[in-house]
BAFI-3210 file (N, C-alpha, C; in Angstrom, 3 decimals, decimal comma, padded with zeros to 6 digits):
// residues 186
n [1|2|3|4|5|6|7|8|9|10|11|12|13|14|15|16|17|18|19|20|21|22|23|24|25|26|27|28|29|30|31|32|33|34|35|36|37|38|39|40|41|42|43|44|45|46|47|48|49|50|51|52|53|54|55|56|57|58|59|60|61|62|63|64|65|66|67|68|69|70|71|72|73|74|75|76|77|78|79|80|81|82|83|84|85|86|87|88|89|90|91|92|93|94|95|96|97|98|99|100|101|102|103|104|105|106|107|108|109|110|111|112|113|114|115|116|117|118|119|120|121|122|123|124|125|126|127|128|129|130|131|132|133|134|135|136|137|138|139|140|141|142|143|144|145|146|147|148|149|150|151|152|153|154|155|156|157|158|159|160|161|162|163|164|165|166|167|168|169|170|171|172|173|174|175|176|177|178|179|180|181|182|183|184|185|186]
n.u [-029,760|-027,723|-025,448|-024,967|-025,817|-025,486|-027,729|-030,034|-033,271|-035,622|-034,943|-034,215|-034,789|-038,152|-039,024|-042,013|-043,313|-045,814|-048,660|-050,724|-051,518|-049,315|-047,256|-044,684|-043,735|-042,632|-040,074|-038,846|-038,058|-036,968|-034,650|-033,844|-032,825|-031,020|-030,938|-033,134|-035,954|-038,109|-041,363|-041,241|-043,923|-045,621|-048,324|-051,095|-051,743|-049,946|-047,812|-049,180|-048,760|-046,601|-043,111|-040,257|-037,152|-033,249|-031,795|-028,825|-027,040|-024,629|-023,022|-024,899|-027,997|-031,719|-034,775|-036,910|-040,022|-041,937|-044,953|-048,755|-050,148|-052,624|-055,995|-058,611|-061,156|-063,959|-064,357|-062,203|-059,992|-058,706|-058,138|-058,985|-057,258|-055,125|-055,100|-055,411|-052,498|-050,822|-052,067|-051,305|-048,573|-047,728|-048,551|-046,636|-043,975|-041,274|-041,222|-042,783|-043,115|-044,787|-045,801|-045,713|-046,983|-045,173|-046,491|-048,601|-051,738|-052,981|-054,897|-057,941|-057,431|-055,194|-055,774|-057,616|-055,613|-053,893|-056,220|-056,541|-053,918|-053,247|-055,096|-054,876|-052,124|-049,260|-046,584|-043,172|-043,545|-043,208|-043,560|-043,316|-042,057|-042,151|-040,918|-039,746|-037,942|-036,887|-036,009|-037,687|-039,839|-040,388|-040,692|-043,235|-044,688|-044,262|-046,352|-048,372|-051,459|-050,435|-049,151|-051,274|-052,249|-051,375|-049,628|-046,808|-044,239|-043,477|-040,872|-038,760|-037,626|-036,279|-036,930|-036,455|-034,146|-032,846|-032,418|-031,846|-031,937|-030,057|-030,148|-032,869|-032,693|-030,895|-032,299|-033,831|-032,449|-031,706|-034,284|-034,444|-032,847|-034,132|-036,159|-037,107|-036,117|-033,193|-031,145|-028,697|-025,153|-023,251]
n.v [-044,083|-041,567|-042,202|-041,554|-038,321|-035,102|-033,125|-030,752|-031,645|-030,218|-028,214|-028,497|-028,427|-030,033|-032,529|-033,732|-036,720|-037,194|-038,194|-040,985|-044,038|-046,929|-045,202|-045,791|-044,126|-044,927|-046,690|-044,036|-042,927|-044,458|-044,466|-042,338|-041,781|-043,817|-045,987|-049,019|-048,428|-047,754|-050,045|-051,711|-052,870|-054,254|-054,331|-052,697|-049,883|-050,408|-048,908|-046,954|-045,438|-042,571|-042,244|-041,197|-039,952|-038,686|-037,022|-036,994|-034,604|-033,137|-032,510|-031,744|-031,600|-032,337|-033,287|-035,990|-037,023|-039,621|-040,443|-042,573|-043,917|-042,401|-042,846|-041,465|-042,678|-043,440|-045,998|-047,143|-049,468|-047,429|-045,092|-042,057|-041,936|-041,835|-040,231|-037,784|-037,822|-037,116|-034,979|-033,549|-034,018|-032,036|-030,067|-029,110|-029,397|-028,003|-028,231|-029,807|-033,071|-034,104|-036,743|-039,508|-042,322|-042,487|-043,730|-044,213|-042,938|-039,620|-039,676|-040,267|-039,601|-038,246|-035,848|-034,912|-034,690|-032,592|-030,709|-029,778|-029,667|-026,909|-025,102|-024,995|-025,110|-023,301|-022,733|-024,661|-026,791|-029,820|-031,412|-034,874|-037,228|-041,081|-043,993|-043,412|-045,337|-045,276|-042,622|-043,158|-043,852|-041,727|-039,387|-040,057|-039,951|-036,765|-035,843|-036,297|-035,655|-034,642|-031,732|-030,233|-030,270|-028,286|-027,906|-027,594|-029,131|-031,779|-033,521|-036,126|-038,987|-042,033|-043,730|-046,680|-047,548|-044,920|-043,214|-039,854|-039,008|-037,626|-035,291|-034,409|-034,075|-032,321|-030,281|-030,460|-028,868|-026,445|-025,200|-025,715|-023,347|-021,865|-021,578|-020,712|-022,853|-023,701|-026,433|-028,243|-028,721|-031,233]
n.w [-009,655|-008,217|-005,099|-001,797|-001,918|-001,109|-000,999|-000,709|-001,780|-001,660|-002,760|-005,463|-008,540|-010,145|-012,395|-013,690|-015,454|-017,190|-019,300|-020,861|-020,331|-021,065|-022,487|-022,232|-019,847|-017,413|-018,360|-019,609|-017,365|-015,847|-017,565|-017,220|-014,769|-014,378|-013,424|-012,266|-011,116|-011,218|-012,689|-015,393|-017,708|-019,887|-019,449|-018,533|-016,546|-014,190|-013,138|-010,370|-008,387|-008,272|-008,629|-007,539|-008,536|-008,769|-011,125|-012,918|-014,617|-017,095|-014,498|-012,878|-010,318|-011,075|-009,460|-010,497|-011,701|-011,381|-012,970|-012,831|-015,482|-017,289|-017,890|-017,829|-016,888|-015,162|-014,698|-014,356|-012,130|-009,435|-010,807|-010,010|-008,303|-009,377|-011,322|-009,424|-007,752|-010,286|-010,806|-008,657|-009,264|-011,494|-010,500|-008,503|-009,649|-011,785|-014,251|-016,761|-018,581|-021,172|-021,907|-024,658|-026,716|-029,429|-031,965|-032,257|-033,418|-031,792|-028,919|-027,097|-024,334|-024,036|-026,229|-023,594|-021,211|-022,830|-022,725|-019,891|-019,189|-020,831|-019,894|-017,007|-016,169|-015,703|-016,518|-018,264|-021,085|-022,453|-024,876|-025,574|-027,737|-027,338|-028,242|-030,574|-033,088|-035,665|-037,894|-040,120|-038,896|-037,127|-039,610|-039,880|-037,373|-037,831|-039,425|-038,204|-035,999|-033,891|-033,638|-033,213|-030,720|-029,425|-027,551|-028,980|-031,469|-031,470|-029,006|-029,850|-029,108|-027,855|-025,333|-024,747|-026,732|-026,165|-027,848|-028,789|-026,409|-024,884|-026,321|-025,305|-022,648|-022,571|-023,123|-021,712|-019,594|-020,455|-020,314|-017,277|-016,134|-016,490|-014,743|-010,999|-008,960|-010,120|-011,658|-009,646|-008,097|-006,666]
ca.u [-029,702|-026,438|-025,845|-024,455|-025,444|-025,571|-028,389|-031,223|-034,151|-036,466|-034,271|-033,873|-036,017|-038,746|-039,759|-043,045|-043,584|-047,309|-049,445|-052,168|-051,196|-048,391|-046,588|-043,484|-043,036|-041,545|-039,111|-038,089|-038,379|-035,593|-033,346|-032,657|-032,164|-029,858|-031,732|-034,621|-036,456|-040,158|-041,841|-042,003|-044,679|-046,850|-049,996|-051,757|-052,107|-048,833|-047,521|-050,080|-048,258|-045,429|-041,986|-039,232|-035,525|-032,425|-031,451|-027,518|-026,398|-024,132|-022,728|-025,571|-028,832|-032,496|-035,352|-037,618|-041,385|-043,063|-046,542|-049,212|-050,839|-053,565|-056,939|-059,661|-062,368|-063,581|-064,258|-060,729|-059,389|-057,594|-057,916|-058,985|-055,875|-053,734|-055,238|-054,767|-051,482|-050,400|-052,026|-050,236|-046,635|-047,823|-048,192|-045,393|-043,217|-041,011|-041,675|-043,837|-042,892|-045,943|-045,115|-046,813|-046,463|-045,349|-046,750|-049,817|-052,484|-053,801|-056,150|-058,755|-057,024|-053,999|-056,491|-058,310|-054,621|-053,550|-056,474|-056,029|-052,595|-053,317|-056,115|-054,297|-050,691|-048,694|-045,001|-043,427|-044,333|-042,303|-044,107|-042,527|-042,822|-041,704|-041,005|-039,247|-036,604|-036,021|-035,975|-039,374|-041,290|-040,469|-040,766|-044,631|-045,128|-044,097|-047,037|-049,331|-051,869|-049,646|-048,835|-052,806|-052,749|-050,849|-048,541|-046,052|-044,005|-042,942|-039,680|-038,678|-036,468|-036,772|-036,853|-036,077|-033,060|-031,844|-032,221|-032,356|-032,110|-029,450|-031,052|-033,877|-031,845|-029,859|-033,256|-034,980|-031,740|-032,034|-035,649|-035,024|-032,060|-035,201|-037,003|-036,678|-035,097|-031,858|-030,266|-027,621|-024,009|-023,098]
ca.v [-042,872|-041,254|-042,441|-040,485|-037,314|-034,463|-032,130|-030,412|-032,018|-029,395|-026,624|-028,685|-028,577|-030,673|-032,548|-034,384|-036,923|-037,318|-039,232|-041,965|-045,708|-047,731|-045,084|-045,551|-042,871|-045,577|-046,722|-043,531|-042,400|-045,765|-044,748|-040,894|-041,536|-044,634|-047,210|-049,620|-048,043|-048,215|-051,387|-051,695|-054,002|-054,132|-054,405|-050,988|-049,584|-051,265|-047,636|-046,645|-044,398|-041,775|-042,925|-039,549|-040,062|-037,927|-037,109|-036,331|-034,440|-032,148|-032,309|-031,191|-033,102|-032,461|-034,296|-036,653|-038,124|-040,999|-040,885|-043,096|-043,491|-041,544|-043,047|-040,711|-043,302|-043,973|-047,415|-048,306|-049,273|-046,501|-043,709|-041,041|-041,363|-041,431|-038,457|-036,963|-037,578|-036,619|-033,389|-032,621|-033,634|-031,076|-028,139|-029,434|-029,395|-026,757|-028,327|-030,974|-033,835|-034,906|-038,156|-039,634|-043,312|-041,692|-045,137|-044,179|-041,435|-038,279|-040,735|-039,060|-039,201|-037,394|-034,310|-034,628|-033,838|-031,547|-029,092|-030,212|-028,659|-025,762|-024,045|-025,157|-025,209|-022,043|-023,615|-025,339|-027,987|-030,447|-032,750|-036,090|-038,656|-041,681|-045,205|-043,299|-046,229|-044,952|-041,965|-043,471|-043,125|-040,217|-038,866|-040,334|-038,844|-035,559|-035,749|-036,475|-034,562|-034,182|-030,665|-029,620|-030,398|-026,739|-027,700|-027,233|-029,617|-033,005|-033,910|-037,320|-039,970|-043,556|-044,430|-047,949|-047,799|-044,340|-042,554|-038,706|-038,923|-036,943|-034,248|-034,179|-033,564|-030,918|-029,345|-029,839|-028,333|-025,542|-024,697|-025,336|-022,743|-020,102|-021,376|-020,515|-023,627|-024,368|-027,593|-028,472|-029,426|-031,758]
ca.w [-008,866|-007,610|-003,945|-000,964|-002,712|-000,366|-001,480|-000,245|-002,904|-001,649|-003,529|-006,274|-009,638|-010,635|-013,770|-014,344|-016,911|-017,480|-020,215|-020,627|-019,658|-021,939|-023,358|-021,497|-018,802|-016,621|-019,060|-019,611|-015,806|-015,580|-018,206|-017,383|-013,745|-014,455|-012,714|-012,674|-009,967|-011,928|-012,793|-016,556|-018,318|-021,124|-018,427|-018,352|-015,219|-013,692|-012,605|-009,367|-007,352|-007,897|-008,415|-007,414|-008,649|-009,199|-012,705|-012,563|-016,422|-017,040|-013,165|-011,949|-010,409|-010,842|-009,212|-011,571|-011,001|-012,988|-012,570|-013,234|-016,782|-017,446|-018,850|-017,438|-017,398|-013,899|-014,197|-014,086|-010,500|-008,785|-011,700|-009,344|-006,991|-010,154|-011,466|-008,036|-007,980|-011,253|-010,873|-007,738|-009,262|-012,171|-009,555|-007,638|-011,149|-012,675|-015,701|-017,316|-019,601|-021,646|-022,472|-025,848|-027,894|-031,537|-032,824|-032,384|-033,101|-030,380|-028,723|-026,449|-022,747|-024,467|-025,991|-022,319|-020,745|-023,158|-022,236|-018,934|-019,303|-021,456|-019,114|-015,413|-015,615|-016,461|-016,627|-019,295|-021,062|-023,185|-025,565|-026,181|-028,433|-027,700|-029,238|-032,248|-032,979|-036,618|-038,918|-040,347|-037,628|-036,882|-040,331|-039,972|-036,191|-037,786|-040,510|-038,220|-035,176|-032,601|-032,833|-032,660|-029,213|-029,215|-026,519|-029,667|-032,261|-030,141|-029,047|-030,962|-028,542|-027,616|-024,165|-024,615|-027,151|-025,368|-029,071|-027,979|-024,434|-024,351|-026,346|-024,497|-021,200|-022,858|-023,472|-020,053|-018,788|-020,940|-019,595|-016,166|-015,925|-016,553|-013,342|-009,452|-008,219|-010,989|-011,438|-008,411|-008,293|-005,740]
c.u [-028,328|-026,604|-024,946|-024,229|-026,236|-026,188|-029,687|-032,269|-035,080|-036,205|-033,944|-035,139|-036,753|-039,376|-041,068|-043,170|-044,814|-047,611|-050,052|-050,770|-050,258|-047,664|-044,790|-042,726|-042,174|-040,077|-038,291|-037,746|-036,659|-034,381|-032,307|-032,758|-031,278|-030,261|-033,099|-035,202|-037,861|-039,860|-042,110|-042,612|-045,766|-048,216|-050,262|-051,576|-051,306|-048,023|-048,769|-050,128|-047,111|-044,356|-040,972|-037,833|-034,394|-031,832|-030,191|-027,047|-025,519|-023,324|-023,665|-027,310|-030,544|-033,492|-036,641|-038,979|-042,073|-043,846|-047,719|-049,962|-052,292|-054,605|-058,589|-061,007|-062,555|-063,995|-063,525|-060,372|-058,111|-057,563|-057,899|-057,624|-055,018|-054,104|-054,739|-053,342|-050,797|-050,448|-051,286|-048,808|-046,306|-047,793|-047,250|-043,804|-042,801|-041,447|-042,221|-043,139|-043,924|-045,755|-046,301|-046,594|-046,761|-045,823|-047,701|-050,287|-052,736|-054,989|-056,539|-058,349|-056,359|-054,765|-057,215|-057,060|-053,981|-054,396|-056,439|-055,008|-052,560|-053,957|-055,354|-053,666|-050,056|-047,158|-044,876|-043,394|-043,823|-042,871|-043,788|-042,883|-041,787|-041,902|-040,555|-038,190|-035,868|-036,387|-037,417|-040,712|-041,172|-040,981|-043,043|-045,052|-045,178|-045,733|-048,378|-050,082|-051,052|-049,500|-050,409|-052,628|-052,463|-050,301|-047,005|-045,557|-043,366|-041,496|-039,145|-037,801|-037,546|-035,899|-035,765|-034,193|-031,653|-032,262|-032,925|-032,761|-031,559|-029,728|-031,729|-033,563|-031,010|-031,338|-034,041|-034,284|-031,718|-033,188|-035,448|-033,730|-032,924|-035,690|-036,491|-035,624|-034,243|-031,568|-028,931|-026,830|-024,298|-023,099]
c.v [-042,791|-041,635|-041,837|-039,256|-036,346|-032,740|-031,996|-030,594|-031,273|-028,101|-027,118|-028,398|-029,675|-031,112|-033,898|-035,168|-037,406|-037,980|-040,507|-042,960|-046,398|-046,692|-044,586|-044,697|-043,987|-046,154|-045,441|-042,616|-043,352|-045,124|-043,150|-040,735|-042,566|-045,516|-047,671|-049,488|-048,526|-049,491|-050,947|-053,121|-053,434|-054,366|-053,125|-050,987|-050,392|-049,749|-047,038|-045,481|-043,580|-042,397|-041,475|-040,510|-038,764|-038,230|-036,188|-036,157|-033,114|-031,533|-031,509|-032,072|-031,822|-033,994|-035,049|-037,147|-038,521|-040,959|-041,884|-043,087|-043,227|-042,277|-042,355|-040,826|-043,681|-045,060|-047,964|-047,886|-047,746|-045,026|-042,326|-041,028|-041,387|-040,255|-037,293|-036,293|-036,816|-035,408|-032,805|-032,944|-032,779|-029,978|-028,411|-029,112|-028,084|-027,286|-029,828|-031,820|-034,313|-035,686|-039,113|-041,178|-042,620|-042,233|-044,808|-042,735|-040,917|-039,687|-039,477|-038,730|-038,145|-035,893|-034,353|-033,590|-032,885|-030,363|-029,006|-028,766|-027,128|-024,750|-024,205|-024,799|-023,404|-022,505|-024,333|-026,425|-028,455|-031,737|-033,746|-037,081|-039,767|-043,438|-044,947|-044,325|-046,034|-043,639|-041,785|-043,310|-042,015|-038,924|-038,919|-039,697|-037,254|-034,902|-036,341|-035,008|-033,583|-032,413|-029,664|-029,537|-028,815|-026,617|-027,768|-028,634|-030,568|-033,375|-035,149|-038,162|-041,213|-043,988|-045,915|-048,119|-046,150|-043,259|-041,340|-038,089|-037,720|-035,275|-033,856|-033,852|-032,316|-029,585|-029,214|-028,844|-026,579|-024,382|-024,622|-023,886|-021,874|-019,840|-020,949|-021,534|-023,989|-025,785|-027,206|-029,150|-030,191|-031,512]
c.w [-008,214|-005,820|-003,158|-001,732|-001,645|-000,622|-000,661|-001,309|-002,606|-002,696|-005,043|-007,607|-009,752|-012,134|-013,377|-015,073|-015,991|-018,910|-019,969|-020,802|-021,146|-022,487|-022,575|-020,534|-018,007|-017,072|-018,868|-018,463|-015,366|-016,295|-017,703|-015,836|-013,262|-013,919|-012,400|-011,304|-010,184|-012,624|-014,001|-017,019|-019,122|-020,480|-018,063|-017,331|-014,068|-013,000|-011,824|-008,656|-007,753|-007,856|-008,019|-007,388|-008,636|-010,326|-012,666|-014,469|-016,255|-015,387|-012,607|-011,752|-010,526|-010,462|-010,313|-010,521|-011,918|-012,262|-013,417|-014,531|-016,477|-018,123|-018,744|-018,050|-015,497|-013,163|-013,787|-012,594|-010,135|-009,639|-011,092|-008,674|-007,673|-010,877|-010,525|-008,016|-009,239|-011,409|-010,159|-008,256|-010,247|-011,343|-008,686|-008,339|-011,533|-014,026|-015,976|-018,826|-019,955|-022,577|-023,791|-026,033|-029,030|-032,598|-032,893|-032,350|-032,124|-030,129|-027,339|-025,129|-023,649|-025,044|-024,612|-021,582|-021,457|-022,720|-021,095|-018,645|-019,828|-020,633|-017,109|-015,536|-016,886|-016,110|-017,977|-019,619|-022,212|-023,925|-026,077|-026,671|-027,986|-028,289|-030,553|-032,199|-034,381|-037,273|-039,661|-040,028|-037,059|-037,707|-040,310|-038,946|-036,795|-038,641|-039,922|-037,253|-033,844|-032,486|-032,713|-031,293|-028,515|-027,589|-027,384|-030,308|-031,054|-029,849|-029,438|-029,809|-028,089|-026,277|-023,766|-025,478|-026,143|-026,270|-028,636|-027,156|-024,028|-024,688|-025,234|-022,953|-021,263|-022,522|-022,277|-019,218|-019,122|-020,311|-018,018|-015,458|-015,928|-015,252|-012,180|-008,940|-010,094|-010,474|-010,518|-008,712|-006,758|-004,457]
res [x|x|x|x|x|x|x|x|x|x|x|x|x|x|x|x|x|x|x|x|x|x|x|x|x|x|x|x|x|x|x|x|x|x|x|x|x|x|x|x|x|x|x|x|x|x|x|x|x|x|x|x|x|x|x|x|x|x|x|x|x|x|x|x|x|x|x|x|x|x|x|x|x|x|x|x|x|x|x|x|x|x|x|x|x|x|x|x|x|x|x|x|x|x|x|x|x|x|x|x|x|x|x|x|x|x|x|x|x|x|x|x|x|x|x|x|x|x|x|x|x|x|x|x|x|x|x|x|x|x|x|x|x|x|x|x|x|x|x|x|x|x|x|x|x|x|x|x|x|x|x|x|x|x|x|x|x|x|x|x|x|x|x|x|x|x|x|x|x|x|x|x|x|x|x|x|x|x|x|x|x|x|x|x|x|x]
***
């Protein structure tokens, strides 16, 4: 995160990432606000609470929020207050990152939050795959369910190596130039 940065974060934009448990929102929550703020680990349910960063591209900053993974079962400890949350940093959100693993099939949280998303939220909504690390897998994500969910065709980058980060920032920036609060210069 940029430090002594002299903004009003109320006026600034919001993004969201959302999705069920392991598929890297905190990773990529770490990489596109430049620092290891979130706790990553291969232990589900290791993201609890809300993380909020600043995401500085293009000289200008929006604000970021990693929220907890999603498994909307309510045996598991704490699920309600990460549902909670999540929903409120969706209506809090100019726009929504719905964060996927491309490794794997639509599993049933992920259609839960897509209609979730489809019937609540009227903003937009950016479907990401990630864990693409080659060409391959991507070519296989493309050929599979993902774009049923009819929050549209997925955006392809990898968190961990970086691969289409910068895309994917071109493109949130893109979208949030439509909304009320714009991305901020310094």
């Amino acid at each position: 995160m940029v430090k002594d940065v002299n903004i009003d974060l109320d006026k600034l934009p919001s993004v969201a990432i959302v999705g069920r448990v392991n598929v890297g929102k905190s990773t990529l929550f770490n990489r596109l606000i430049e620092e290891k703020k979130a706790i990553v680990s291969n232990i589900p349910g290791t993201t609890r609470t809300s993380n909020e960063g600043l995401v500085l591209w293009q000289g200008k900053y929006f604000r970021l929020i990693d929220t907890g993974g999603l498994t909307f079962e309510d045996e598991v400890p704490l699920e309600k207050d990460i549902l909670k949350q999540s929903q409120r940093a969706m209506k809090e959100a100019d726009l929504i990152l719905f964060l996927f693993d491309g490794q794997t099939d639509v599993m049933p949280q992920e259609k839960e939050l897509a209609k979730f998303i489809r019937r609540i939220i009227n903003k937009p909504v950016v479907l990401v795959a990630n864990k693409i690390d080659s060409t391959k897998i991507e070519s296989e994500l493309l050929s599979g369910d993902w774009p049923k969910l009819g929050l549209g065709q997925p955006f392809v980058v990898s968190a961990a190596s970086g691969r289409n980060v910068g895309d994917l920032l071109d493109h949130i920036y893109s979208l949030l130039k439509k909304t009320k609060n714009r991305p901020k210069n310094k």
